[in-house]
C-alpha positions as CSV (number, residue, x, y, z in Angstrom):
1,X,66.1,-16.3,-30.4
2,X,65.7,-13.6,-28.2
3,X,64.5,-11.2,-30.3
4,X,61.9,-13.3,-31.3
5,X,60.8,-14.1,-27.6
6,X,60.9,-10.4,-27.2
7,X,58.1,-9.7,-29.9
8,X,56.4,-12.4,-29.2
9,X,55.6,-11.7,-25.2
10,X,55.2,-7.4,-27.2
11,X,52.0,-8.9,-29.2
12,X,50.6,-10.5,-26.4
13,X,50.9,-7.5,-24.2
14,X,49.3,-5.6,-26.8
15,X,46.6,-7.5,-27.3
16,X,46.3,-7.7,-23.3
17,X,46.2,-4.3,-23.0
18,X,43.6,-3.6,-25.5
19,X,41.4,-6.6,-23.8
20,X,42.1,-4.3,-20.5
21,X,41.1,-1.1,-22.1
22,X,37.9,-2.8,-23.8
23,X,36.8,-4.2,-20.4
24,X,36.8,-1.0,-19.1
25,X,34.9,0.9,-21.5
26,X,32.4,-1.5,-21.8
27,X,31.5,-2.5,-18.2
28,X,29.0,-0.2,-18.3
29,X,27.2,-2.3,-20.9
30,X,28.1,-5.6,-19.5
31,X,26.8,-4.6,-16.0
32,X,23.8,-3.2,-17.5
33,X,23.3,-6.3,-19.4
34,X,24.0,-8.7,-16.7
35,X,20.9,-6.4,-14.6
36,X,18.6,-6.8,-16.9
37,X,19.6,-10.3,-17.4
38,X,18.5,-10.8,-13.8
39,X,15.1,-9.1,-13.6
40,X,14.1,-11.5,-16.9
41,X,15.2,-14.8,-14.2
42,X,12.7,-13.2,-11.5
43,X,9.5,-12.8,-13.9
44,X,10.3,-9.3,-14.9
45,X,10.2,-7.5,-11.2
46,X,12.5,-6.8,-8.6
47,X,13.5,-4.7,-5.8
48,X,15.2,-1.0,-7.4
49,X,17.6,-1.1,-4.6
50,X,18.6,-4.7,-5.5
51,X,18.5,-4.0,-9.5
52,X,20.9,-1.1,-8.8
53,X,23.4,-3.2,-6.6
54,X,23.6,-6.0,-9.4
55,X,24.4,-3.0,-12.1
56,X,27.0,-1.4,-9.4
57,X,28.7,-4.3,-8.5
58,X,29.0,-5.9,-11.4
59,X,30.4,-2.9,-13.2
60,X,32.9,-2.3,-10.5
61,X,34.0,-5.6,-10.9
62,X,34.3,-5.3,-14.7
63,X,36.3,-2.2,-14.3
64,X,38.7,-3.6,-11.7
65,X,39.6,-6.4,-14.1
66,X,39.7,-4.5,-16.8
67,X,42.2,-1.6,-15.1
68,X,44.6,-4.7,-14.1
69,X,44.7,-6.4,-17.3
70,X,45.7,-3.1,-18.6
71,X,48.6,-2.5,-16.7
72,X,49.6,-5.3,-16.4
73,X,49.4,-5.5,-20.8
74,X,50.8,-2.0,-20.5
75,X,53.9,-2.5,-18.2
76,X,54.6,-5.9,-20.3
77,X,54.6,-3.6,-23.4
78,X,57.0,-1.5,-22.2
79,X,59.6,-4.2,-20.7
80,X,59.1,-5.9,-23.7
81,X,59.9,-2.9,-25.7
82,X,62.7,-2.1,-23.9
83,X,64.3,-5.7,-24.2
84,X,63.5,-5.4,-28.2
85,X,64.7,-2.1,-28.3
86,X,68.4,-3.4,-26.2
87,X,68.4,-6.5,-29.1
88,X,68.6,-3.9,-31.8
């Protein structure tokens, strides 16, 4: 039963830690996205300074997310692992 636990928490720490890494690469795009996104809502126009923030923040904020889903999917890897690997 414990092995089984033990693989089952090791896929979902994968697949956490390829969410993470995924976020991170593509908050670039996202943040981008979610600029241009806004200067469609205000008529096509906006401040530079503003436009910038929006892409800034919002890709920070991406990032962040993305870096703490990914260790937190990579440190569950390895425990899990490590439990799998003390089953055997």
């Amino acid at each position: 039963m414990k092995r089984k636990v033990a693989i089952t928490w090791l896929c979902v720490m994968v697949i956490a830690l390829a969410v993470g890494i995924t976020l991170i690469f593509s908050s670039v795009t996202i943040g981008q996205s979610i600029g241009d996104n806004e200067v469609l809502k205000n008529g096509g126009a906006m401040d530079t300074i503003k436009y910038e923030r929006i892409i800034d923040s919002n890709t920070s904020n991406f990032r962040t997310v993305g870096l703490v889903i990914s260790l937190i999917g990579g440190i569950g890897m390895l425990l899990s692992g490590y439990a799998l690997h003390k089953e055997l």
